[in-house]
LUMGULUM-88776 format. One record per residue: x, y negated, z of N, C-alpha, C, O in turn; residue in one letter. Coordinates in steps of 0.05 Angstrom, whole numbers, padded with zeros to 5 digits. Layout:
% residues N
+--------+--------+--------+--------+--------+--------+--------+--------+--------+--------+--------+--------+------+
!   n_xx !   n_yy !   n_zz !  ca_xx !  ca_yy !  ca_zz !   c_xx !   c_yy !   c_zz !   o_xx !   o_yy !   o_zz ! domi !
+--------+--------+--------+--------+--------+--------+--------+--------+--------+--------+--------+--------+------+
!      X !      Y !      Z !      X !      Y !      Z !      X !      Y !      Z !      X !      Y !      Z !    A !
...
+--------+--------+--------+--------+--------+--------+--------+--------+--------+--------+--------+--------+------+
% end
This chain:
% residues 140
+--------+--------+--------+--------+--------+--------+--------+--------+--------+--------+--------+--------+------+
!   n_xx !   n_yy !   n_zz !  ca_xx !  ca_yy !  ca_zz !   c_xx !   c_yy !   c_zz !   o_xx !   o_yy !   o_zz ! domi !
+--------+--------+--------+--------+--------+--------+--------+--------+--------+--------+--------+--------+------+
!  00176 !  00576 ! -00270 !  00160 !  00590 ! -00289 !  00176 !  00613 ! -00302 !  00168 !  00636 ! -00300 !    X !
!  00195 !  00607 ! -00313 !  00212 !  00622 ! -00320 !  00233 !  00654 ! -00299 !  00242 !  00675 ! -00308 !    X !
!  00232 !  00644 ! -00274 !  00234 !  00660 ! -00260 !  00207 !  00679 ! -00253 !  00210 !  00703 ! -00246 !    X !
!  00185 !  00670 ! -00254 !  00161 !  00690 ! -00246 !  00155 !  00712 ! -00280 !  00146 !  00735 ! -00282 !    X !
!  00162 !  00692 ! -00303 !  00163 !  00705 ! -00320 !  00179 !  00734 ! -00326 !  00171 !  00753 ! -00340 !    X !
!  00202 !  00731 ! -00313 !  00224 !  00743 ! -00311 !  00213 !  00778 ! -00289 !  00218 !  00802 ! -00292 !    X !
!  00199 !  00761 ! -00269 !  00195 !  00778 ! -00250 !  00169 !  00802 ! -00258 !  00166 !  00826 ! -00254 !    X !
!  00153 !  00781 ! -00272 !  00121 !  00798 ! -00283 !  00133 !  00818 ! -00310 !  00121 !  00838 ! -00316 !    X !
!  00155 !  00812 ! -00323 !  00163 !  00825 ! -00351 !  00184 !  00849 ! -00347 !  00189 !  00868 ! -00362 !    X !
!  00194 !  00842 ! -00321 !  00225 !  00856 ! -00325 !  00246 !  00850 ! -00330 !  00267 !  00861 ! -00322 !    X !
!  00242 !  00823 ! -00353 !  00264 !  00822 ! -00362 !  00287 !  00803 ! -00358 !  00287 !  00792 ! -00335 !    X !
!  00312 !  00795 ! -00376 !  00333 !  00790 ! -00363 !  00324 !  00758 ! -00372 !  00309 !  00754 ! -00391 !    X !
!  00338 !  00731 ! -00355 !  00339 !  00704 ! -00363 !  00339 !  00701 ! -00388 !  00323 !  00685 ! -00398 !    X !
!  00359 !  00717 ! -00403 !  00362 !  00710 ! -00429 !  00335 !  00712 ! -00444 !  00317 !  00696 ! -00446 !    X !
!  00339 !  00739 ! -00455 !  00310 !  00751 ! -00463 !  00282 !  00727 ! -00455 !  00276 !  00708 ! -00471 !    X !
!  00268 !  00731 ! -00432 !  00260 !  00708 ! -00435 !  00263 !  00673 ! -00441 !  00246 !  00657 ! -00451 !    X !
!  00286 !  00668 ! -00432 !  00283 !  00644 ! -00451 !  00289 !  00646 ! -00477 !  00287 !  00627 ! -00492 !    X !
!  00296 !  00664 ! -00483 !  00293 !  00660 ! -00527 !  00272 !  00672 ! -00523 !  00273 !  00675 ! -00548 !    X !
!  00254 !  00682 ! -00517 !  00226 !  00682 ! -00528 !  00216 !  00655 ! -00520 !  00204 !  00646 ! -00539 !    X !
!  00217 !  00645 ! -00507 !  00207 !  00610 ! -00499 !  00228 !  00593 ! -00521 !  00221 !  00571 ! -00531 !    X !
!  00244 !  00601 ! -00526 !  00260 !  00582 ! -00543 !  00275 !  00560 ! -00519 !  00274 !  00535 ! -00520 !    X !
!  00278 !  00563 ! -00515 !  00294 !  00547 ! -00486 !  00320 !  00573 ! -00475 !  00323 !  00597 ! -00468 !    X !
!  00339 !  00534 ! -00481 !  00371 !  00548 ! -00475 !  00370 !  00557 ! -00439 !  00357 !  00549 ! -00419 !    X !
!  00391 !  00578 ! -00445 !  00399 !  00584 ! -00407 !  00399 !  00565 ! -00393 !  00385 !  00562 ! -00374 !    X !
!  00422 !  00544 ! -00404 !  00432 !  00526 ! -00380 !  00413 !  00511 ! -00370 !  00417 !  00497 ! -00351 !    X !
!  00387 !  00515 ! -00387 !  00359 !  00489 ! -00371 !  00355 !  00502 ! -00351 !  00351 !  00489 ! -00330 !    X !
!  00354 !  00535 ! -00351 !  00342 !  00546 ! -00327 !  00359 !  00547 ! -00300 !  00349 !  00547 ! -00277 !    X !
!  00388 !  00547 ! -00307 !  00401 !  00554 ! -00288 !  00400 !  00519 ! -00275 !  00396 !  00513 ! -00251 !    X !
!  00404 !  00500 ! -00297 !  00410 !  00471 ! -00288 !  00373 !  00466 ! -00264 !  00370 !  00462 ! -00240 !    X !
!  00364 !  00468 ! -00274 !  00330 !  00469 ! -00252 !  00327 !  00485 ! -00231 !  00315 !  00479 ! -00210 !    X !
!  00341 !  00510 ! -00238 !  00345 !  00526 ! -00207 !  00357 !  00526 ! -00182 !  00351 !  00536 ! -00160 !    X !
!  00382 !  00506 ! -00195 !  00405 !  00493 ! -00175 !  00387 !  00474 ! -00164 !  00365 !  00476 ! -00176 !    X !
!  00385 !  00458 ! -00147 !  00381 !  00430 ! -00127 !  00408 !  00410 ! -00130 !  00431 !  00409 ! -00120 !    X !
!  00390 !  00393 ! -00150 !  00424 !  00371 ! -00144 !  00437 !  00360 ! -00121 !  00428 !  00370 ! -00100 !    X !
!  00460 !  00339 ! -00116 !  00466 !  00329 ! -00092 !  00442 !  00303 ! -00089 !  00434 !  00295 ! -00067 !    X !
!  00433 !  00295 ! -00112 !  00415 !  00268 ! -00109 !  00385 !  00284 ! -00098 !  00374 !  00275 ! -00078 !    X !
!  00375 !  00304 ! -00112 !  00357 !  00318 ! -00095 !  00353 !  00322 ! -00063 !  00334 !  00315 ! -00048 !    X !
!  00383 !  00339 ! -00057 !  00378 !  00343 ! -00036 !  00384 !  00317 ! -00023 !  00378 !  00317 !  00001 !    X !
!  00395 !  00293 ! -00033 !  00389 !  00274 ! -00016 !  00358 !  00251 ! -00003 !  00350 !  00238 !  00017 !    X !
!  00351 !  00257 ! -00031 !  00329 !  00248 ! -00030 !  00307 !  00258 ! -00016 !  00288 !  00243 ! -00009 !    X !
!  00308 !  00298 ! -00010 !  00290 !  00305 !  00003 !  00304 !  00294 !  00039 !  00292 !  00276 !  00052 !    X !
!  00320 !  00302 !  00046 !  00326 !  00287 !  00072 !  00314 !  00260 !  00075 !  00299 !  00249 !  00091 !    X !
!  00324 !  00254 !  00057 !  00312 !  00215 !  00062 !  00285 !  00213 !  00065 !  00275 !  00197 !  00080 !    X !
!  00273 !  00228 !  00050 !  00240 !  00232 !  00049 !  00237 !  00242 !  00081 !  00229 !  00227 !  00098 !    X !
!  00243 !  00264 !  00086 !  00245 !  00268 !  00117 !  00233 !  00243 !  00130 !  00211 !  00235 !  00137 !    X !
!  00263 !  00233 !  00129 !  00271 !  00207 !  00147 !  00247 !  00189 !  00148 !  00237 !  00181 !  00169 !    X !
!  00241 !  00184 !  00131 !  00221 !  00165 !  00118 !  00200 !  00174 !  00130 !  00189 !  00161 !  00148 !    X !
!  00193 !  00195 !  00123 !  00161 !  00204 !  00146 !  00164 !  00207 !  00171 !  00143 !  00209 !  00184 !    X !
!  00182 !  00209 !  00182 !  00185 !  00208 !  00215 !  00170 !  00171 !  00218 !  00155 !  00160 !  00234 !    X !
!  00185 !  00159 !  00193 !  00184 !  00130 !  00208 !  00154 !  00116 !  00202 !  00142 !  00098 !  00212 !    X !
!  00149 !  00131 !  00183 !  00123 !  00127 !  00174 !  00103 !  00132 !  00191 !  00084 !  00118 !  00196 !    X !
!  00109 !  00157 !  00201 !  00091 !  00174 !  00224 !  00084 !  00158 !  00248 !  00062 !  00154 !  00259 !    X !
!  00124 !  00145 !  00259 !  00123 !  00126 !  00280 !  00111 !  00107 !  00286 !  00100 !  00101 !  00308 !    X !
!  00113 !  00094 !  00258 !  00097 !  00070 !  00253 !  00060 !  00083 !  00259 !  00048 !  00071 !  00278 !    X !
!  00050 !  00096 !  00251 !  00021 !  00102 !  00251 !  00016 !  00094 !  00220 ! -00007 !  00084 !  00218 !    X !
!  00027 !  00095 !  00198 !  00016 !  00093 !  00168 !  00023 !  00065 !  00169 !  00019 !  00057 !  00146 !    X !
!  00031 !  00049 !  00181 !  00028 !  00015 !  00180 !  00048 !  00003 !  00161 !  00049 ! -00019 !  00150 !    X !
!  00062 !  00021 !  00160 !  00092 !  00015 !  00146 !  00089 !  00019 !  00119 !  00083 !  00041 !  00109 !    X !
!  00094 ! -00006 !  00102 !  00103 !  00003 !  00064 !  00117 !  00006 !  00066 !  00127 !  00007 !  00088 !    X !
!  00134 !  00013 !  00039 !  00162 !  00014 !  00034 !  00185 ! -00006 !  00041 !  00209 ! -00002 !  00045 !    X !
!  00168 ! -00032 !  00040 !  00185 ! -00055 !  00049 !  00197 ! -00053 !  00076 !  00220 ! -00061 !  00080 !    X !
!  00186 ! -00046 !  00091 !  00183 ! -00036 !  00122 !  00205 ! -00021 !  00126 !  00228 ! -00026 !  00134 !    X !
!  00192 !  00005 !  00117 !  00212 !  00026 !  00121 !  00237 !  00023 !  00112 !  00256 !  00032 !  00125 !    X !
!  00240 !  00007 !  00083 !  00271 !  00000 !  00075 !  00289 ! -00021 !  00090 !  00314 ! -00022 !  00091 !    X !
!  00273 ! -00034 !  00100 !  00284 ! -00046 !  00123 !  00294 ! -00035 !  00151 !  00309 ! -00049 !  00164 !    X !
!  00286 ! -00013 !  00159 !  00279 ! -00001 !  00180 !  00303 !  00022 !  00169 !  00319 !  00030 !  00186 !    X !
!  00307 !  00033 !  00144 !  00334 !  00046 !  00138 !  00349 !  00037 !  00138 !  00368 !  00050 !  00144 !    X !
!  00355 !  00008 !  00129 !  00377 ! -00010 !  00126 !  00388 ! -00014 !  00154 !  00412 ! -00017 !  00157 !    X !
!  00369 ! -00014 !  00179 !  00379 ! -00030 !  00206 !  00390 ! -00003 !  00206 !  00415 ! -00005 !  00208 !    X !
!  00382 !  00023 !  00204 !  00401 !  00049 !  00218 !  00419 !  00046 !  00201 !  00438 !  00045 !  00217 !    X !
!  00431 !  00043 !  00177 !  00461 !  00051 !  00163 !  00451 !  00063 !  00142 !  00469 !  00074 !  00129 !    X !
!  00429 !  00066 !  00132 !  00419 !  00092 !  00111 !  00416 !  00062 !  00085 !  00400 !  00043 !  00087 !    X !
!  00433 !  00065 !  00066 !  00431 !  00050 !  00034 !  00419 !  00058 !  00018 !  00430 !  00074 !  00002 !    X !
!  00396 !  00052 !  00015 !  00389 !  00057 ! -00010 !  00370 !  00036 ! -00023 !  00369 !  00016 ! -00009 !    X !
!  00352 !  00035 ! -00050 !  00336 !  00012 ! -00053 !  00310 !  00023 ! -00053 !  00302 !  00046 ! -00053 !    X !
!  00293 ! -00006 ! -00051 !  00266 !  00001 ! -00053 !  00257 !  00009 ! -00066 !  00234 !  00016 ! -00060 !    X !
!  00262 !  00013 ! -00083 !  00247 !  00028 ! -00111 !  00246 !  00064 ! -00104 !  00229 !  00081 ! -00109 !    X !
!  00273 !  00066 ! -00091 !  00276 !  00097 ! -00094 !  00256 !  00101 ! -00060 !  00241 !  00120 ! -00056 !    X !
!  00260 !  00084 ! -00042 !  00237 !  00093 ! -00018 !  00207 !  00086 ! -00033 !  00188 !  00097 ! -00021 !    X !
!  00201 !  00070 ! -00058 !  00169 !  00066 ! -00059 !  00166 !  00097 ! -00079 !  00146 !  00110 ! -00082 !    X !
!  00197 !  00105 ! -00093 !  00185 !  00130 ! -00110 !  00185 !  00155 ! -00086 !  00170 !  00174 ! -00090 !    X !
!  00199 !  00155 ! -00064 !  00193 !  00178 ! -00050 !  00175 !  00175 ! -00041 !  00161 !  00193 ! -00050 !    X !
!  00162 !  00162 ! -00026 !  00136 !  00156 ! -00010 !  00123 !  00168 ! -00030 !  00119 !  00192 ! -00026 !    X !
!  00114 !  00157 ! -00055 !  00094 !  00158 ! -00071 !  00103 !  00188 ! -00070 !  00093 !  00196 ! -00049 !    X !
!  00115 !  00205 ! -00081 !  00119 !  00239 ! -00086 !  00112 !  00248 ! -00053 !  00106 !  00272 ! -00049 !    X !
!  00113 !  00236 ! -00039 !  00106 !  00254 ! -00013 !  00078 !  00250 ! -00005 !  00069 !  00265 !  00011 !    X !
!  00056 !  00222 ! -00019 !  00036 !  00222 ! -00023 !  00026 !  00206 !  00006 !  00006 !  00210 !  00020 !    X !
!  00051 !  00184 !  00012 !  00053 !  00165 !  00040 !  00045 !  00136 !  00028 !  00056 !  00127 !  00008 !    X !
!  00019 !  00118 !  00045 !  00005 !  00101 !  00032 !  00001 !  00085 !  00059 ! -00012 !  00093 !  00079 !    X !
!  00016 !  00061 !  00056 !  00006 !  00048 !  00086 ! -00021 !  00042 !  00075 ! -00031 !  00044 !  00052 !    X !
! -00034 !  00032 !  00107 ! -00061 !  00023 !  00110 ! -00063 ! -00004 !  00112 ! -00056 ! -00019 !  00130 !    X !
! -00075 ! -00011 !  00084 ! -00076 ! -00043 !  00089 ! -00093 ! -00058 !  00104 ! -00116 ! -00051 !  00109 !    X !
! -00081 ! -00084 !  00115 ! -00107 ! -00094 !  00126 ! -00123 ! -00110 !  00104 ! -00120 ! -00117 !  00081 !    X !
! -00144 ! -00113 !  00129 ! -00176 ! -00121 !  00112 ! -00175 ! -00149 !  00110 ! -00172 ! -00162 !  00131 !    X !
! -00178 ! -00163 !  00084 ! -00179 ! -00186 !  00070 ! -00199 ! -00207 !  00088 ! -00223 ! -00200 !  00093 !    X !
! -00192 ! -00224 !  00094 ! -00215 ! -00236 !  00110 ! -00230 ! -00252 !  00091 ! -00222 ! -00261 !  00070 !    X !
! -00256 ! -00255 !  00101 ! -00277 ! -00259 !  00086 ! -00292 ! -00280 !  00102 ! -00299 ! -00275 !  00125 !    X !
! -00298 ! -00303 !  00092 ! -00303 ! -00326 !  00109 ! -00329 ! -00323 !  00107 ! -00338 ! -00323 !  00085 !    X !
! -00349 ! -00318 !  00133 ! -00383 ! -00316 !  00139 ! -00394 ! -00347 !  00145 ! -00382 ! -00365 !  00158 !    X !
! -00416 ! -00347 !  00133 ! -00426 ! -00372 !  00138 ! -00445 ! -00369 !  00154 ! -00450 ! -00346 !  00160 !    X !
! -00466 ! -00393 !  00170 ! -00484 ! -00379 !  00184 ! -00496 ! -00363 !  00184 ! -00496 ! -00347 !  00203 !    X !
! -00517 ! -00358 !  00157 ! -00530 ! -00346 !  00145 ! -00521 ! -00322 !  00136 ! -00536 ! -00303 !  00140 !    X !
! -00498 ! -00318 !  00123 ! -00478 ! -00301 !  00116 ! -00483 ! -00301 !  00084 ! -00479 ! -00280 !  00072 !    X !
! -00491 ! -00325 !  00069 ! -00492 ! -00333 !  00036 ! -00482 ! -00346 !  00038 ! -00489 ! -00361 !  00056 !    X !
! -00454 ! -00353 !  00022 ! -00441 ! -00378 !  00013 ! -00451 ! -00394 ! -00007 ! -00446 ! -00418 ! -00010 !    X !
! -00466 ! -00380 ! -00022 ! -00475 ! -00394 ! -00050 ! -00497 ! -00412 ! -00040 ! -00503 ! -00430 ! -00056 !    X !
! -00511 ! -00411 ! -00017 ! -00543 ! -00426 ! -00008 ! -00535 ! -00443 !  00009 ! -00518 ! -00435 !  00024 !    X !
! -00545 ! -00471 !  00011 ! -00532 ! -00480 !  00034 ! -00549 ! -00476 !  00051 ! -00568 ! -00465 !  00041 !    X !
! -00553 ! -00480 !  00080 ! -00567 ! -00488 !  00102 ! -00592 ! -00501 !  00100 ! -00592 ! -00525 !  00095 !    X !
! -00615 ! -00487 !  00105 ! -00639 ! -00511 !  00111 ! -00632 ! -00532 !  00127 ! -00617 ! -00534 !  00146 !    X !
! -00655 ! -00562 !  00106 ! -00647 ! -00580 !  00119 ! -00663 ! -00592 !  00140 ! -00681 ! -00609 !  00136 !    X !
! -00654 ! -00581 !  00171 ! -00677 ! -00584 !  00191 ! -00683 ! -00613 !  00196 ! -00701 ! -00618 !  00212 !    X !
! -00672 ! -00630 !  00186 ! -00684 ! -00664 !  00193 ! -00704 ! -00673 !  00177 ! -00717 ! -00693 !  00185 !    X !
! -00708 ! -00660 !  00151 ! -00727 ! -00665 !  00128 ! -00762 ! -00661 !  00151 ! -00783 ! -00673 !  00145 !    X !
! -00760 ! -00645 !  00172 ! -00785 ! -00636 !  00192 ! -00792 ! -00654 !  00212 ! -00814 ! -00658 !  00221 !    X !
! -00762 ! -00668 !  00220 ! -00769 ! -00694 !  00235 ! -00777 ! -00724 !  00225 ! -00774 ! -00734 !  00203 !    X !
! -00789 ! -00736 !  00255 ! -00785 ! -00765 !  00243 ! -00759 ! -00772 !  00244 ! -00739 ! -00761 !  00253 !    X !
! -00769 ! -00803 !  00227 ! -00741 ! -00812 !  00223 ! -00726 ! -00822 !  00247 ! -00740 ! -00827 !  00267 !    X !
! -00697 ! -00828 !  00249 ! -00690 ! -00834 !  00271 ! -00694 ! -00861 !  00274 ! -00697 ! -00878 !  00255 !    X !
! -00695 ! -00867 !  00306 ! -00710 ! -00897 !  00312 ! -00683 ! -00919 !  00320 ! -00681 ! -00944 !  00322 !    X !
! -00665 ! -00899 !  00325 ! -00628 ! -00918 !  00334 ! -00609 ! -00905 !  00324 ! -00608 ! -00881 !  00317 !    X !
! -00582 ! -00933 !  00326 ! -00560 ! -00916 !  00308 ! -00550 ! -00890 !  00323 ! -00547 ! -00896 !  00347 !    X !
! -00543 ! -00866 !  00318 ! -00527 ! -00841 !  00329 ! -00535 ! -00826 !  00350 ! -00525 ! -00816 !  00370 !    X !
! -00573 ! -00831 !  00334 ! -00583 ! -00811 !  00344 ! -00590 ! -00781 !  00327 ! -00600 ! -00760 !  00337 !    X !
! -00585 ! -00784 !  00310 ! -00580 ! -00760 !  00290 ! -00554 ! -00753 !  00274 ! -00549 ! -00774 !  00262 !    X !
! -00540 ! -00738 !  00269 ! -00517 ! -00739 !  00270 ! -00524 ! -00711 !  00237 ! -00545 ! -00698 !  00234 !    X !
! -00505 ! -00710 !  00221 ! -00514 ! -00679 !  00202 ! -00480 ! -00671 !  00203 ! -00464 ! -00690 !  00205 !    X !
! -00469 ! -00642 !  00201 ! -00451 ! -00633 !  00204 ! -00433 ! -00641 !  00173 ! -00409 ! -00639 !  00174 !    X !
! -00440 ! -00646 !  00157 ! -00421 ! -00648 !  00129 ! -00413 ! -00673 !  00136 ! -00389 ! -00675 !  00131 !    X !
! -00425 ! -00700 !  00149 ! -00428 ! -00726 !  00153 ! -00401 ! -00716 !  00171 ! -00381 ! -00724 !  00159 !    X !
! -00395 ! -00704 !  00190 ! -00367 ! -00710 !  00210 ! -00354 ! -00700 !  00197 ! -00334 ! -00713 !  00193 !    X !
! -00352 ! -00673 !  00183 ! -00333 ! -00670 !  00171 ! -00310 ! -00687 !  00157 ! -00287 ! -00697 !  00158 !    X !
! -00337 ! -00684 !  00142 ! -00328 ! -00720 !  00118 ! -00315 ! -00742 !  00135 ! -00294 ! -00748 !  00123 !    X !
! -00318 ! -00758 !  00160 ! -00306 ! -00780 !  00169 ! -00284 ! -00776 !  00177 ! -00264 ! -00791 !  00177 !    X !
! -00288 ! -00735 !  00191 ! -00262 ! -00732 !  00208 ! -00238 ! -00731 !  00182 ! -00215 ! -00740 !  00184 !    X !
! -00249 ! -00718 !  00161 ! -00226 ! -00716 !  00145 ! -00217 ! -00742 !  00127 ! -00198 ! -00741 !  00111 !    X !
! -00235 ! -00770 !  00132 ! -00220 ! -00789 !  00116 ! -00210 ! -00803 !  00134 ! -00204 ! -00826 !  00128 !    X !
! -00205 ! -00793 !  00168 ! -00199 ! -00812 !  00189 ! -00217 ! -00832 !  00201 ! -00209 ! -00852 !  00214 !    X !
! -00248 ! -00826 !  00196 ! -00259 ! -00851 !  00202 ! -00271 ! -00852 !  00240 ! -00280 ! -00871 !  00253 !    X !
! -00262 ! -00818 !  00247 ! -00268 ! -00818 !  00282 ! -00248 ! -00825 !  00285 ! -00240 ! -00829 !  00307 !    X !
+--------+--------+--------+--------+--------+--------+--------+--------+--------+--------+--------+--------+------+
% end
């Protein structure tokens, strides 16, 4: 900001930052690129190659793992804050969702034996909650 200010006015760093009220050294300290910057934009690099590799599949957990096996140290926090500034979002998978026949969990099943007669011998009608039930207290 202060550089385009500089450029639209004429005038010298100084000059405009005492009209902003802001010391030099902020401008010159923001204009420089730190060593942690420029590390972090490489790493970001790095990071989207693997991201890319992967096809989006990869979180941060992934990828920090996946830097760790090459030699590259750093923590997760600083790969989930680069991702996030480079605007990299794995694709989650889809929650499974248990369908019932019908596809209502809340209704149960019509009850088609209420239409028949009754049965005339033992295990000739059989109802699906009934095996459940035996298989799970051991009684098949």
């Amino acid at each position: 900001m202060i550089g385009e200010l500089r450029h639209q006015t004429g005038g010298s760093v100084r000059q405009v930052c005492h009209s902003l009220g802001l010391p030099r050294s902020s401008y010159y300290r923001e204009a420089t690129e730190s060593a942690s910057q420029r590390n972090d934009r490489a790493l970001g690099d790095y990071i989207e190659i693997i991201f890319k590799k992967h096809r989006g599949r990869y979180g941060y957990r992934r990828i920090h793992s996946e830097l760790h096996d090459e030699g590259h140290s750093c923590g997760t926090s600083r790969v989930r804050r680069i991702m996030k500034a480079k605007g990299l979002r794995a694709i989650q998978p889809r929650h499974f969702v248990p369908r019932t026949s019908d596809g209502r969990a809340d209704a149960p099943a019509a009850n088609l034996l209420l239409r028949e007669p009754l049965p005339l011998r033992t295990n000739q009608v059989w109802a699906g909650d009934i095996i459940y039930v035996a298989a799970a207290k051991g009684w098949l």
